[in-house]
C-alpha positions as CSV (number, residue, x, y, z in Angstrom):
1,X,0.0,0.0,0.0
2,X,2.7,2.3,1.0
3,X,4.8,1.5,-2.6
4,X,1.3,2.4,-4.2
5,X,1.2,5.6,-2.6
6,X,4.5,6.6,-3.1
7,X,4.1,5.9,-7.0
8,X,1.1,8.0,-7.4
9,X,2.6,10.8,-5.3
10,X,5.2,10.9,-7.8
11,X,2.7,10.6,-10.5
12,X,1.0,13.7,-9.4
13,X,4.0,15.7,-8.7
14,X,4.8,14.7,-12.5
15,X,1.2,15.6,-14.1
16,X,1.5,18.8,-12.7
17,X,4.7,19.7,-14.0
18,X,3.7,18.6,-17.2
19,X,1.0,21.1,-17.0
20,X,2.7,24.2,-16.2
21,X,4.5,23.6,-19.7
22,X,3.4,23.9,-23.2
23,X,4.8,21.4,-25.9
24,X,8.2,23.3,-26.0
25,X,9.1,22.2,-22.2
26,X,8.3,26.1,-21.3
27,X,6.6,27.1,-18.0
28,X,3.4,28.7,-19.2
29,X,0.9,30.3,-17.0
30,X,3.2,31.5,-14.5
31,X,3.1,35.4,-15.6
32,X,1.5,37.8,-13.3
33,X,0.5,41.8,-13.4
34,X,2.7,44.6,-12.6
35,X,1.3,46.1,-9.2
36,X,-0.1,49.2,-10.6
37,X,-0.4,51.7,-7.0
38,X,1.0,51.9,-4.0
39,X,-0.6,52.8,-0.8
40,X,1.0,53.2,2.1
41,X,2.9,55.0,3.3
42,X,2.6,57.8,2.1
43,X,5.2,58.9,-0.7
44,X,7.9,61.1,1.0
45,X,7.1,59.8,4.6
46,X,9.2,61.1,7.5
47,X,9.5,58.9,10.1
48,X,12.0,58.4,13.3
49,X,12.0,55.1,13.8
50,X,11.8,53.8,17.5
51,X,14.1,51.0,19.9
52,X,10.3,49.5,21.0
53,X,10.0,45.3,20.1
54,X,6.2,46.4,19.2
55,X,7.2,49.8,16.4
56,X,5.5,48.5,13.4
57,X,5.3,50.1,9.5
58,X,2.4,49.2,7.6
59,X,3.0,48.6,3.6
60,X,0.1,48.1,1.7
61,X,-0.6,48.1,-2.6
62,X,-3.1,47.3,-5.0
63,X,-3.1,43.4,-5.3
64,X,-1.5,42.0,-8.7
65,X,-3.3,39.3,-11.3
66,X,-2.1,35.7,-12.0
67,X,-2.3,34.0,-15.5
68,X,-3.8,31.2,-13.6
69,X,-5.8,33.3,-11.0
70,X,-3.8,31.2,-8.8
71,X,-2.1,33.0,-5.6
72,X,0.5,36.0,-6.0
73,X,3.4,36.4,-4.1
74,X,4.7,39.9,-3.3
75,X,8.1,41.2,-1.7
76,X,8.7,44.9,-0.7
77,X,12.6,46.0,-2.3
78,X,14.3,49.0,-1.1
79,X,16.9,50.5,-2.5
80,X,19.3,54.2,-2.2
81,X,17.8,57.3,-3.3
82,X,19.5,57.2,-6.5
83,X,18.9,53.3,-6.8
84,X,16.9,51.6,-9.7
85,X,16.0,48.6,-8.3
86,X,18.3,46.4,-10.2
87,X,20.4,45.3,-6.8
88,X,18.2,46.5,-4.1
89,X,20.2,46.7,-0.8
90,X,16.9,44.4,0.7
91,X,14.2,42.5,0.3
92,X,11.5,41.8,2.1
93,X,8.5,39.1,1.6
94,X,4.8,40.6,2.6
95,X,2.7,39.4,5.7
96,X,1.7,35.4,5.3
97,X,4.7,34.0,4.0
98,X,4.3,36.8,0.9
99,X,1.0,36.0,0.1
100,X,-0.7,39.0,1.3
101,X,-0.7,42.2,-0.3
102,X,0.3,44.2,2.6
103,X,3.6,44.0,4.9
104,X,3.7,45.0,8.8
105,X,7.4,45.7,8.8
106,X,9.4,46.6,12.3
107,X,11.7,49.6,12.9
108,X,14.1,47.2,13.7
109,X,14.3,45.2,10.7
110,X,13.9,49.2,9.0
111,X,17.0,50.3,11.2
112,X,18.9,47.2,9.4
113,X,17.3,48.1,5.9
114,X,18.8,51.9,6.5
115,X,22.1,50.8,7.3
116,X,22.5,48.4,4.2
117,X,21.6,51.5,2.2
118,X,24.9,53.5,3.8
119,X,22.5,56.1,6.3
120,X,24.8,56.1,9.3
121,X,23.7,55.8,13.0
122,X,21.3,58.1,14.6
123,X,20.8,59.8,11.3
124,X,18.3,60.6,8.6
125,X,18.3,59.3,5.3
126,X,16.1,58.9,2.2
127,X,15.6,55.4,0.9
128,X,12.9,54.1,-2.1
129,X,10.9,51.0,-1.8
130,X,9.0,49.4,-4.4
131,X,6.9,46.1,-4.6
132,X,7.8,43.3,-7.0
133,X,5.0,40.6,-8.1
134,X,5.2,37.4,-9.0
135,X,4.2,33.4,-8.7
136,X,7.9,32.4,-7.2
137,X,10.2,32.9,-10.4
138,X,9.9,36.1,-12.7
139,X,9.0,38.7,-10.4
140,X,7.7,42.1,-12.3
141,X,8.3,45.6,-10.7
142,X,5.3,47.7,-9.8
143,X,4.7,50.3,-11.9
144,X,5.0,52.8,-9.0
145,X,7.9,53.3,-6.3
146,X,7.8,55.8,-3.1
147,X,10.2,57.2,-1.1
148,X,10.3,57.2,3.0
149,X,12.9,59.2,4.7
150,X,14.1,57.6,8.0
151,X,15.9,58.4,10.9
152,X,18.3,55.3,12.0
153,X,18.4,54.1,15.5
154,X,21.6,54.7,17.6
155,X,22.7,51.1,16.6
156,X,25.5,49.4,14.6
157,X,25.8,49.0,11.5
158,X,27.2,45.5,11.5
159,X,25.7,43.8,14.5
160,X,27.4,40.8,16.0
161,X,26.2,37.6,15.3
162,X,27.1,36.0,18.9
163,X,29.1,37.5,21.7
164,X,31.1,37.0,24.3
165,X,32.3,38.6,27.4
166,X,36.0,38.5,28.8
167,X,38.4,40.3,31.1
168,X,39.7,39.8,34.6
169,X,36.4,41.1,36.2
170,X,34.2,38.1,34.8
171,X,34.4,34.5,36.3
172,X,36.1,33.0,33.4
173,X,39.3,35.8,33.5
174,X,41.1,37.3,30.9
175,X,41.8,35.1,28.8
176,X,40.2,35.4,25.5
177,X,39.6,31.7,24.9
178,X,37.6,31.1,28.0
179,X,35.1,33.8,27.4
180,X,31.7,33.0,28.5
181,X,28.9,33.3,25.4
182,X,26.2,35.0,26.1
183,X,22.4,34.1,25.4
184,X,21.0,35.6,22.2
185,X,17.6,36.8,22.9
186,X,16.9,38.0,19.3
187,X,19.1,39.3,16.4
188,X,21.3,41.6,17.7
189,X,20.1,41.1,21.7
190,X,22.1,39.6,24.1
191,X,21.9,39.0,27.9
192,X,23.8,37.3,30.6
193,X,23.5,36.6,34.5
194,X,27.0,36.6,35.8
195,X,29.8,37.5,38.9
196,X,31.6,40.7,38.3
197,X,34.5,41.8,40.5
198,X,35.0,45.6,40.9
199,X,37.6,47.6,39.7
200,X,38.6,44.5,37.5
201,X,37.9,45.4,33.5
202,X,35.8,43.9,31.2
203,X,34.3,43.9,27.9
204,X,32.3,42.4,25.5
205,X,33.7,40.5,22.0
206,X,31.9,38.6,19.3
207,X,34.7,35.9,18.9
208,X,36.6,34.1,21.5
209,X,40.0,33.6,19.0
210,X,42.1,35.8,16.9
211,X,41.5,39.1,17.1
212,X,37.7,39.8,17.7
213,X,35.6,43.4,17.4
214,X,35.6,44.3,21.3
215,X,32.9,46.6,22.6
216,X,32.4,48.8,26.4
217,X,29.8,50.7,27.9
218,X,29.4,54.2,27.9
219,X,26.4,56.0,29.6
220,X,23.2,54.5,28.2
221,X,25.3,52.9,25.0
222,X,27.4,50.6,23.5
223,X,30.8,51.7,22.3
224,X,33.2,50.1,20.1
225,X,36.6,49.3,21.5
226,X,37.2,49.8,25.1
227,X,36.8,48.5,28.6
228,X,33.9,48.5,31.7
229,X,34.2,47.9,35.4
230,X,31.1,47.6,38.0
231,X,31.9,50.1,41.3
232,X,30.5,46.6,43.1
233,X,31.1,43.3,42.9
234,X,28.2,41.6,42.5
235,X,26.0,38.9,40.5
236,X,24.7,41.1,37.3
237,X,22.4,40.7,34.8
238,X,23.8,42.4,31.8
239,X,21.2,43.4,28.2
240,X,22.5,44.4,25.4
241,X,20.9,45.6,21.9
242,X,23.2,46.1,18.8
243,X,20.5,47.2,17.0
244,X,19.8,50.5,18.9
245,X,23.2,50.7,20.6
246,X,21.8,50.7,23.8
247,X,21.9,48.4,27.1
248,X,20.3,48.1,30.8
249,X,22.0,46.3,33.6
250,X,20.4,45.2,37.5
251,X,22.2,44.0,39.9
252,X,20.7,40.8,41.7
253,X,20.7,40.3,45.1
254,X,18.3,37.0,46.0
255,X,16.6,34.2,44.7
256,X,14.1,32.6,46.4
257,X,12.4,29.6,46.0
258,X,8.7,30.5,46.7
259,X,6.0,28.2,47.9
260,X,2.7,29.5,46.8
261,X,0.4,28.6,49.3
262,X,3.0,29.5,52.4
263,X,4.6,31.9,51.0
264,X,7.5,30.7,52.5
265,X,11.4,31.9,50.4
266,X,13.5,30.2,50.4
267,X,16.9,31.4,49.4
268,X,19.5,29.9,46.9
269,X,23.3,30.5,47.0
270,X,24.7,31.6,44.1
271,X,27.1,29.0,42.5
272,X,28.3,30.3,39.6
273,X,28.3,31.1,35.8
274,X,24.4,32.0,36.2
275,X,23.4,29.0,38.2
276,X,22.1,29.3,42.1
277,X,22.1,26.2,43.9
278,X,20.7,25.0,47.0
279,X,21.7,21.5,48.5
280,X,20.9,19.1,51.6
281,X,17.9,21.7,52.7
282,X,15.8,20.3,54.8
283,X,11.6,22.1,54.7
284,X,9.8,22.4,58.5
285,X,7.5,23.6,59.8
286,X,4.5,23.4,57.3
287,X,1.0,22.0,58.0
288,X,-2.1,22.2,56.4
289,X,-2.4,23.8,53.3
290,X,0.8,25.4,53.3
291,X,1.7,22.0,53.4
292,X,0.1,19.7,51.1
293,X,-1.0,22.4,48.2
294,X,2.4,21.7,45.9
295,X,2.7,24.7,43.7
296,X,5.9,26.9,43.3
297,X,7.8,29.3,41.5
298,X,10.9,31.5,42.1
299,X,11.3,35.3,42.7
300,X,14.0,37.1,41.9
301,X,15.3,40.6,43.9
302,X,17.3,43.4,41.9
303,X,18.4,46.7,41.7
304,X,15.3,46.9,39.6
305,X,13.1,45.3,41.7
306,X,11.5,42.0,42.3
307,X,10.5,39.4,40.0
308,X,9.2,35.9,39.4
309,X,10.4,33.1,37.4
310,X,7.6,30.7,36.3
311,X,7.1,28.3,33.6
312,X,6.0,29.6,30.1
313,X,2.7,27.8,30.6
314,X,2.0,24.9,33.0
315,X,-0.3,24.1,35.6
316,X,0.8,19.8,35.8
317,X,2.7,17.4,37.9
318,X,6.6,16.8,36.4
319,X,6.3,14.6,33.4
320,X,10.1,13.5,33.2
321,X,10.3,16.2,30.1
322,X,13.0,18.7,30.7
323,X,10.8,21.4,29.2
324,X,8.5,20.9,32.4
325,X,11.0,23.1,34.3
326,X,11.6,25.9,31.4
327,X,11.5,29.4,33.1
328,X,10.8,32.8,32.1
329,X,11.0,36.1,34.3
330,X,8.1,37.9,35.0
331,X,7.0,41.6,36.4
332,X,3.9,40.9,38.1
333,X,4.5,39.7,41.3
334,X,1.6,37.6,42.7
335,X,0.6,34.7,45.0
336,X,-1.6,32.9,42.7
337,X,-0.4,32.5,38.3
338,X,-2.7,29.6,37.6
339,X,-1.5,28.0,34.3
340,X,2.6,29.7,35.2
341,X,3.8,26.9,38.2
342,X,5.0,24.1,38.9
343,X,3.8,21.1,41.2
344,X,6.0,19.4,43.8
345,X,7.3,15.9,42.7
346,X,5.6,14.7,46.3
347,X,2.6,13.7,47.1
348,X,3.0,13.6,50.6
349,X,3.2,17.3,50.9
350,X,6.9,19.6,51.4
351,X,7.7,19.4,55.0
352,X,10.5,16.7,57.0
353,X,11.7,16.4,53.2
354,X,15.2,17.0,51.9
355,X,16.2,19.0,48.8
356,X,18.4,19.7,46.4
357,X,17.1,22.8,44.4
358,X,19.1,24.0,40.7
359,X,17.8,27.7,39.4
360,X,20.1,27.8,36.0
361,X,20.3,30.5,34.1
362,X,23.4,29.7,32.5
363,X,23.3,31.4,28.6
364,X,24.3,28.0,27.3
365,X,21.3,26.5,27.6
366,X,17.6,26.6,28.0
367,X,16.7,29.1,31.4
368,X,15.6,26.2,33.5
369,X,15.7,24.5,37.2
370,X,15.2,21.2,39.0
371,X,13.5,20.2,42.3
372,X,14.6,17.3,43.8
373,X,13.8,15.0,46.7
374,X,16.5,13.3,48.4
């Protein structure tokens, strides 16, 4: 049955090529309309473009014919000022895989588009955009183009693809080849939770060999070249965004492991290289329903305040899947997240138990923890 269904998968997959050609092997029926207007934005737009995940630009045109009123795919090219479209510095496929007629575009990805075309940091420049048609080969320029005039975020240019950081203030030292990676977040976004010694340097480089681009903080920014030091040595949580240049830091001061129903912390050492780890602990003390109701999450205190660490979505006894103890950090700090904690392993509630309790946030892996009774 299987060998039957292969064959006539192939069979199909054969008919239909046969069909998209006329008797000279050429692919017919493929051809589709110029776009013939464009509507937004607005031709000559001015627009500042903003560091915020959610800052969006609409693109929208007149939808294009097919030959075969099949589907028509659309991408958005921009090109310089003085471009013509025949090497576009980008491309960019429209909303639903380039099936729609419209694209929802982020400054982001717009602050990327506007350094390709040469516009410098924090500076305005004019760019064209266009839309090309087309059913996946062939694509035909619309017959209009516009213009939008941006100003770049405060971001580099040529944003690193991973980083590192390295120096005598971090817990892997100064030398280059032990330089811890740090997570990447999103393109261009990197974070870390890590020791730092004060008055010791440090900086940030995206290679651990040869002779890396090395970057230091400045202010509120990134800088190329140069060193850092924290006035403090501490456990730090470090963010930082190529794409606008810019960075936050908090220092942390506590976790705690936090049972929901008690409300009982309790507090992790920190171990190192981003994990906190608490061993041989022995819960008292706890009756009734501080007792027996299971759920727990962790909380998190900071120069910025306090947070809690709870799973992405999960309201179930542990499976045995690590994903079960996936975290992510939250601001609203609460007794009850139904659907955001995890259960106790026991069924015979937390007290005259003994624990060994992981919080990881090392960047080489997933942001996780483990709960386990001795």
């Amino acid at each position: 049955m299987k060998t039957i269904y292969t064959k006539l998968l192939i069979l199909s997959c054969l008919l239909g090529t046969w069909m998209a050609c006329n008797s000279d092997g050429e692919v017919r029926d493929l051809g589709v309309t110029p776009v013939k207007a464009l509507y937004e934005p607005t031709d000559g737009r001015t627009l500042a473009l903003q560091s915020s995940a959610s800052a969006m630009l609409y693109f929208e045109w007149e939808p294009a014919r097919a030959e075969d009123s099949g589907v028509v795919l659309y991408e958005i090219a921009f090109d310089k000022a003085d471009g013509n479209f025949s090497d576009p510095v980008a491309v960019i496929a429209a909303d639903n895989n380039g099936g729609s007629n419209h694209a929802t575009i982020t400054h982001k990805r717009l602050n990327q588009v506007a350094a390709l075309a040469g516009i410098e940091s924090a500076a305005q420049g004019t760019l064209k955009w266009t839309v090309f048609s087309s059913k996946g080969i062939n694509p035909v320029m619309a017959e209009q183009e516009r213009t939008i005039t941006l100003t770049r975020l405060a971001g580099f240019a040529n944003i690193p693809e991973q980083l590192f950081i390295t120096g005598a203030a971090t817990e892997a030292g100064s030398d280059l080849s032990k330089a811890i990676r740090m997570k990447r977040v999103n393109e261009g976004e990197y974070e870390i939770y890590t020791r730092l010694t004060e008055g010791q340097a440090f900086q940030f480089t995206n290679a651990s060999t040869g002779d890396p681009s090395r970057y230091s903080l400045s202010g509120e920014k990134i800088i190329e070249g140069g060193t850092s030091t924290v006035s403090k040595t501490g456990i730090y949580k470090y963010y930082l965004d190529f794409n606008i240049g810019a960075f936050t830091v908090k220092e942390v001061t506590k976790v705690n492991l936090f049972l929901c129903w008690s409300q009982r912390k309790i507090e992790l050492p920190y171990k190192g290289f981003g994990v906190w780890e608490l061993t041989n602990h022995t819960i008292t003390g706890l009756t009734g329903n501080d007792n027996n109701d299971d759920r727990y999450k962790f909380r998190m205190e900071s120069s910025a305040g306090e947070t809690e660490w709870r799973a992405p979505a999960n309201d179930s006894k542990p499976s045995g899947n690590e994903a079960y103890y996936y975290m992510v950090e939250k601001d609203n700090v609460q007794q009850w997240t139904d659907g955001q904690i995890w259960k106790s392993p026991s069924t015979t509630g937390w007290s005259d138990k003994t624990y060994d309790i992981l919080f990881s946030l090392n960047p080489q892996a997933s942001y996780t923890h483990n709960l386990t009774i001795k």
